[in-house]
N, C-alpha and C positions, 0 to 999 in steps of 0.2 A: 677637596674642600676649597671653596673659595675664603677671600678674606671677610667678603662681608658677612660673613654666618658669624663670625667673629661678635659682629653689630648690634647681636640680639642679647647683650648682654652689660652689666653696668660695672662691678665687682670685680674688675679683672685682673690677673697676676702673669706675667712672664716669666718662665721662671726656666734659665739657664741650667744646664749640666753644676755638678760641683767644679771648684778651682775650671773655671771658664776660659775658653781660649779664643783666639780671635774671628772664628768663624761664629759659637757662640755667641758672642756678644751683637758682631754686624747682624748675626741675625734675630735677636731679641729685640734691638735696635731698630730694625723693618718693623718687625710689630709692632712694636712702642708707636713709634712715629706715625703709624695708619691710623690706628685707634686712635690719636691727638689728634690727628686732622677728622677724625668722625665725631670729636667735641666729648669722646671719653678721658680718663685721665686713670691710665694703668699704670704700674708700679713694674720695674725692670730689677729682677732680685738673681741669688744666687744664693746656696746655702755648701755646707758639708762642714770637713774638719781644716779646713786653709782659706784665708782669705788671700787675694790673688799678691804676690809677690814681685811676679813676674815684669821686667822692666817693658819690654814691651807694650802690653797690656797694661801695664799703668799710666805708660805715655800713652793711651789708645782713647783711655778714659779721661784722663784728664786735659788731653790737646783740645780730643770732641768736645768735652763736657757732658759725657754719657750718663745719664740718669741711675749708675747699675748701684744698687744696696745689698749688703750682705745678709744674710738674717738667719736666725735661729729655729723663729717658730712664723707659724702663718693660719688664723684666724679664718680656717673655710669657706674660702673667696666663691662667688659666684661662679669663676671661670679660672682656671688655671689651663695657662698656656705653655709648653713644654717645647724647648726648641734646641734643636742639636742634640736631642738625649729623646729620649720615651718614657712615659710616667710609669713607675713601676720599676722601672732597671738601677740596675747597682752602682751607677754612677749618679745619680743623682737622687740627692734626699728627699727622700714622701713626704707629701703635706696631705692633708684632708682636703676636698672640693668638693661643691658641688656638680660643678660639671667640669670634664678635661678636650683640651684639643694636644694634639700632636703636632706637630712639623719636624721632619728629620731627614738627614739621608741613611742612615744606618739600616744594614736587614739584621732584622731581629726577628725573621717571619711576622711580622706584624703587618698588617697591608692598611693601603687608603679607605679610608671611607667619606660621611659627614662631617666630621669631626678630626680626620688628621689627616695628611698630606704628605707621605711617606714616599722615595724618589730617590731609590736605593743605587741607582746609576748613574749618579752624578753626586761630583768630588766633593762637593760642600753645602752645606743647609744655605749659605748666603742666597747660592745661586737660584735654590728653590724659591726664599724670600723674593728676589730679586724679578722672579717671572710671576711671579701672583701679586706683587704691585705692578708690573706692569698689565698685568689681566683687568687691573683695577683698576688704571687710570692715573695714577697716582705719577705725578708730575717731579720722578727723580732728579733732571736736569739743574732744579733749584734746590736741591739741598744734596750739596756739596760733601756735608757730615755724614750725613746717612751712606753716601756714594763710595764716602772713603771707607765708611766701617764692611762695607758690603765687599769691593775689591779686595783690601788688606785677608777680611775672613776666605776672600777665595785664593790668595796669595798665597795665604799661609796652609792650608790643607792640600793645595795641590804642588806642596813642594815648590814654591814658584813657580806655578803655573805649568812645570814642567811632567804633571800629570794629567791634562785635562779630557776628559772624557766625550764631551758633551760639546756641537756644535752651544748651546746656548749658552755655556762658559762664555766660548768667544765671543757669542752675541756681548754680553754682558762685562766684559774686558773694552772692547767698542765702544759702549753705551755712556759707560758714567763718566762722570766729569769729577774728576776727583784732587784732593789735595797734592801735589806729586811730592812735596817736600815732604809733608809729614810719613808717605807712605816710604821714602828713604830713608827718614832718620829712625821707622820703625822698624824697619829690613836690617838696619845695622845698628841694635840694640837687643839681639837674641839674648845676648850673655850679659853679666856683673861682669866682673874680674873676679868677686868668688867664685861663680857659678862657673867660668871659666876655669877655673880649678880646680872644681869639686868634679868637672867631665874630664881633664886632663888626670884625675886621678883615679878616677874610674879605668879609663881607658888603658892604664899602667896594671892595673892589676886583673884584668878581666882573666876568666878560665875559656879552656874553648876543646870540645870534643869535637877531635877533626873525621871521627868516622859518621858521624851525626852532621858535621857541618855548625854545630850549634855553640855559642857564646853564650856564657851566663855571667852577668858583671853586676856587680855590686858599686853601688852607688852611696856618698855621704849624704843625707839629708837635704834636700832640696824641694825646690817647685816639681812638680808633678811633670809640668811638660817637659824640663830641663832630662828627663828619665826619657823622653821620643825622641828629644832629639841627641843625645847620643847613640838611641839604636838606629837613626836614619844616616849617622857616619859609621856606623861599625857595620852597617847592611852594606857599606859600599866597597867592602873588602873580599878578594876573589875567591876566599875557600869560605866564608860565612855564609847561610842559608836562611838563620832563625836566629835570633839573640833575644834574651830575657834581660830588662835591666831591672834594679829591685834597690828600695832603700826601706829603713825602718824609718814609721811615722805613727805617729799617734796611734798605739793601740794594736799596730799591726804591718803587714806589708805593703807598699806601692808598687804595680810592678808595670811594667810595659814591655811588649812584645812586637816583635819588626818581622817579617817574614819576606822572600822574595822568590818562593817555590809555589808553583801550584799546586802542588799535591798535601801542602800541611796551611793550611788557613790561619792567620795570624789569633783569630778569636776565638776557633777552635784551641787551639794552645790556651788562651789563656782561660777560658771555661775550663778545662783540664786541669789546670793548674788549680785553681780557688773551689773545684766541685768540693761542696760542704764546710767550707772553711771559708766562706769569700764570695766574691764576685769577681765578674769579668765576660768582655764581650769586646765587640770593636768593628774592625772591616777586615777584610780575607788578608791584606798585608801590615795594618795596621790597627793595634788593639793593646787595653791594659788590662787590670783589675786591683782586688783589692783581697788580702787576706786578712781574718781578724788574729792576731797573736793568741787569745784564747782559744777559741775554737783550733790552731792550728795547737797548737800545747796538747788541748782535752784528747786529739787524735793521735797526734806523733811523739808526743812525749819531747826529751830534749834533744831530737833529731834538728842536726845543722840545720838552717833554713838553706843555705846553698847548695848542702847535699840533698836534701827535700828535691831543689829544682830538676841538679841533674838526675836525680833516679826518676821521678815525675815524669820529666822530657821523653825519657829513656823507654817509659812505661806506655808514654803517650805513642811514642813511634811504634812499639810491638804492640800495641791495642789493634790496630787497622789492618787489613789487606788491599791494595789499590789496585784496580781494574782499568785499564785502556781499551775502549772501543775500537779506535785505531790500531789497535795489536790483532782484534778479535780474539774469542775462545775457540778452538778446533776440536778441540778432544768433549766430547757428550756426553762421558761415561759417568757423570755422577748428578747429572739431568734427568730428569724426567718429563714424560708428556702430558701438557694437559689440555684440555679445548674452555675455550671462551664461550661462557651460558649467553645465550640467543637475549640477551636484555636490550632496552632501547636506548639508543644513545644519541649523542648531538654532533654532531660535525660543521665546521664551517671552510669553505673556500677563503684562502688568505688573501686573494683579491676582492673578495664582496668586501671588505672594510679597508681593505689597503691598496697602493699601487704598486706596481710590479715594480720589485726592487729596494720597496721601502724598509726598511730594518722596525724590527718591533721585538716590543719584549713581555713577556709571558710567566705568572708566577704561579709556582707548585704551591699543595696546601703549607706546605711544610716550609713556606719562604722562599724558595731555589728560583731563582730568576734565568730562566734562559731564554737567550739570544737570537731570533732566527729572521729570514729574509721572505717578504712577499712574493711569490710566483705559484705561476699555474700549477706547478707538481706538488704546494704545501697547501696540506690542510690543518686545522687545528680539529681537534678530537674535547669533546667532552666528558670526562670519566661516570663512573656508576656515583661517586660524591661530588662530581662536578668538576674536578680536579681535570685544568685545561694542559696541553701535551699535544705536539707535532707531530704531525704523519704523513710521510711522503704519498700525491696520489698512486701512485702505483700500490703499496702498502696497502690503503684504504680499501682500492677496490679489489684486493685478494681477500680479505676482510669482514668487510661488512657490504653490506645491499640498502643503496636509497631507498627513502616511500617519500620522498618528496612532503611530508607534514613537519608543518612547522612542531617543532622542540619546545616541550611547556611544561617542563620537570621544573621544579623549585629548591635551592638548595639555603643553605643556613648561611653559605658564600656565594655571591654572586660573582664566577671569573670573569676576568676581564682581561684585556690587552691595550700595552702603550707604545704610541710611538717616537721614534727615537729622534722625527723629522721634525714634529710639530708638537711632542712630548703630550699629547693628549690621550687619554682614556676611553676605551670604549669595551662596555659592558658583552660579552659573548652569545648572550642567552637572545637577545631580539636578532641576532644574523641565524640562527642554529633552525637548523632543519636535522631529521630524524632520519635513524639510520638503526637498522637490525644487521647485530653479527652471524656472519655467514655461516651453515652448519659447516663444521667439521674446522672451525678454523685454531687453530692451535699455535703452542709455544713450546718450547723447554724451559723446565725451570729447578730452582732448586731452592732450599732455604738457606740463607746466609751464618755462620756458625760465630762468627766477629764480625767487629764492625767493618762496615766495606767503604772505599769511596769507589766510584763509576765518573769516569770520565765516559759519559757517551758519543753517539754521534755527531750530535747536537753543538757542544757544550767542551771543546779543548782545552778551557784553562780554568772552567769552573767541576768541582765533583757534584754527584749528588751524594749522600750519605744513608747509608741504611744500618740498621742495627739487627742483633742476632736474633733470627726467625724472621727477619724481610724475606722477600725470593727476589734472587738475581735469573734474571728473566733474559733470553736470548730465541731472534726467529727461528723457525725453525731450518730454514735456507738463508740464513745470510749470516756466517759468523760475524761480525762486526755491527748488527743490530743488537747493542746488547745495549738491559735496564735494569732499574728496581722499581720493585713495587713494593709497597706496603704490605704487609701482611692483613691486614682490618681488610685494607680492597682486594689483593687477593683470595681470600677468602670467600670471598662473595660474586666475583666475578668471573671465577676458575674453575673448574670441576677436574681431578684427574682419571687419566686414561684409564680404561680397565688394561690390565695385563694380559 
């Protein structure tokens, strides 16, 4: 999405996650400030059950003189703009619109289109703002405010900076010209002296199951972020894995969850935690939610809410079986054979759009974002629903057989692939030429009986996730080629061996 699509529009609304944090704002802030200089005049809002408390954030607003309004309700704006959050998710309160745009980094499987700007491999929405005014022209040098809210928001999400992903962070660290004082006096203004007490008191009384690795602490009433950042000190302890922090608020629970394992996803956790009672979501180490007190009543009755957690956690770890590619599977005995039906598929060489070496990123239907490198031996594969996936050439040509014609299947998704060098998009389906699978080409497989994660080839620190009736799918000569597939596409794609 560019910004100027933004343009076609007069009615416009920004509207913030609830209880907003400094990436949030810098980047609502971007938008605000383009849209003024395109001679519109949008409204920079924020809504839920807290208005921002937060010291920080209040010096952030008031140093800038940042436009942000809290609000209740909102009168079905022309354009409602959503930034640091996604319209629709449990963090932030639904208004009516006529029409919506996105901007975020969060995966929520929800991908790019027209209309949102979604850049789930990179630490902060600022930084996203940040490179689409520069796409624009937009002359950040002079405006000092915007530069600052835009830094601070990337400061603050990548741990000071000491997460940064993305060569265009540092582009963008480089770039601006910003307040340096203000951005000190808002680095050392995290806490109150209550707030600093109310985490010192936390921290005295926290539980911690040391066969789990897990910490669940309860917290007095606070701002919502004051709840992250005691989990980002207690993630920093040598026997801690995962910690849940939680206070009662209005109505119900706040909770936030820290993670610093690959194998259990911060936001996985917290969906887990709030399924049917709540919400929650986040980034694979980083993620909260929300429980309603009622809904959790009408379920659990007068069960502790602390014992909730740990049996919850507890239930959550024995839900899963986790799978290493890198371990391979050896033993076949509860696989079965099956052959790949002769259907026409897309293939591209990962040098026809990239250069040898270049890193790009590639996303499943289901959201899963993996990682891989341009060269001669990778190709990208286009599924029977389109659904794009790596293939070593060697693989391909045991596989499938060129016909040299162009690829002109049409899907409800258009895949596509980004790069990590020059962070641009490019749609799969105009490179794709056509490819028939070869007879007799086969796999082993099996159907999944719980939920699985798959650390594949691919992909060492991210899983993919399948649920029970996927097939956990492996070559049939290469134990450490192992996958999932969906059941919907296997189904359709597989046929098994006769016996």
């Amino acid at each position: 999405m560019k910004l100027s699509t933004l343009e076609n529009y007069n009615d416009i609304v920004i509207q913030m996650h609830d209880n907003p944090d400094a990436d949030a704002i810098g980047s609502g802030y971007a938008i605000y400030r383009y849209l003024q200089s395109k001679g519109k005049s949008p409204r920079l809002v924020y809504s839920g059950d807290y208005i921002i408390t937060k010291s920080n954030i209040k010096i952030l607003i008031k140093e800038l003189k940042l436009p942000v309004e809290y609000i209740t309700s909102l009168d079905n704006p022309e354009l409602l703009i959503t930034v640091d959050c996604q319209y629709g998710e449990g963090n932030v309160k639904y208004f009516e619109a006529q029409n919506v745009a996105v901007i975020d980094h969060h995966n929520t499987g929800k991908l790019s289109d027209d209309m949102a700007e979604i850049r789930s491999h990179l630490v902060s929405c600022s930084t996203i703002c940040f490179d689409m005014l520069r796409k624009e022209g937009y002359d950040l040098k002079s405006d000092v405010a915007l530069s600052t809210a835009l830094y601070y928001g990337l400061y603050m999400d990548s741990n000071g900076f000491g997460e940064l992903r993305h060569s265009l962070e540092r582009d963008m660290i480089d770039e601006l010209i910003i307040d340096k004082g203000l951005i000190k006096k808002m680095v050392h203004s995290n806490f109150t002296i209550q707030e600093l007490e109310t985490a010192g008191i936390a921290l005295i009384r926290y539980s911690f199951d040391e066969n789990r690795g897990v910490s669940i602490i309860k917290s007095k009433p606070c701002d919502p972020n004051i709840l992250g950042l005691i989990g980002d000190l207690v993630l920093q302890v040598d026997s801690i894995n995962v910690c849940v922090i939680y206070n009662e608020c209005n109505g119900g629970y706040k909770l936030s969850v820290r993670s610093c394992v690959t194998d259990v996803a911060a936001n996985d956790v917290a969906k887990y935690l709030t399924e049917g009672i709540g919400n929650g979501g986040g980034h694979n180490d980083k993620a909260g939610g929300y429980i309603s007190k009622k809904n959790y009543e009408n379920k659990y009755g007068d069960m502790g809410i602390e014992l909730y957690f740990f049996e919850r956690v507890n239930a959550y770890y024995e839900s899963y079986d986790t799978i290493y590619a890198k371990d391979g599977i050896h033993d076949n005995t509860d696989f079965e054979l099956y052959t790949k039906l002769p259907y026409s598929y897309g293939y591209i060489k990962s040098t026809d759009i990239f250069e040898k070496g270049e890193e790009f990123r590639m996303r499943s239907l289901e959201g899963v974002d993996v990682y891989v490198v341009a060269g001669e031996d990778l190709y990208i594969m286009l599924g029977y629903y389109g659904e794009a996936y790596p293939i070593k050439r060697d693989k391909f040509l045991q596989k499938y057989r060129e016909t040299n014609n162009a690829y002109t299947k049409e899907f409800e998704y258009n895949p596509s692939v980004r790069s990590m060098k020059t962070d641009e998009t490019n749609e799969l389906i105009p490179y794709a030429k056509e490819c028939i699978c070869c007879d007799g080409a086969k796999i082993l497989a099996k159907p999944i009986e719980k939920t699985t994660k798959v650390f594949t080839k691919w992909e060492h620190d991210r899983y993919i996730q399948g649920e029970p009736g996927d097939m956990l799918c492996k070559s049939v000569d290469d134990d450490y080629d192992i996958y999932l597939i969906k059941w919907e596409v296997f189904e359709v794609t597989y046929k098994k061996e006769a016996e």
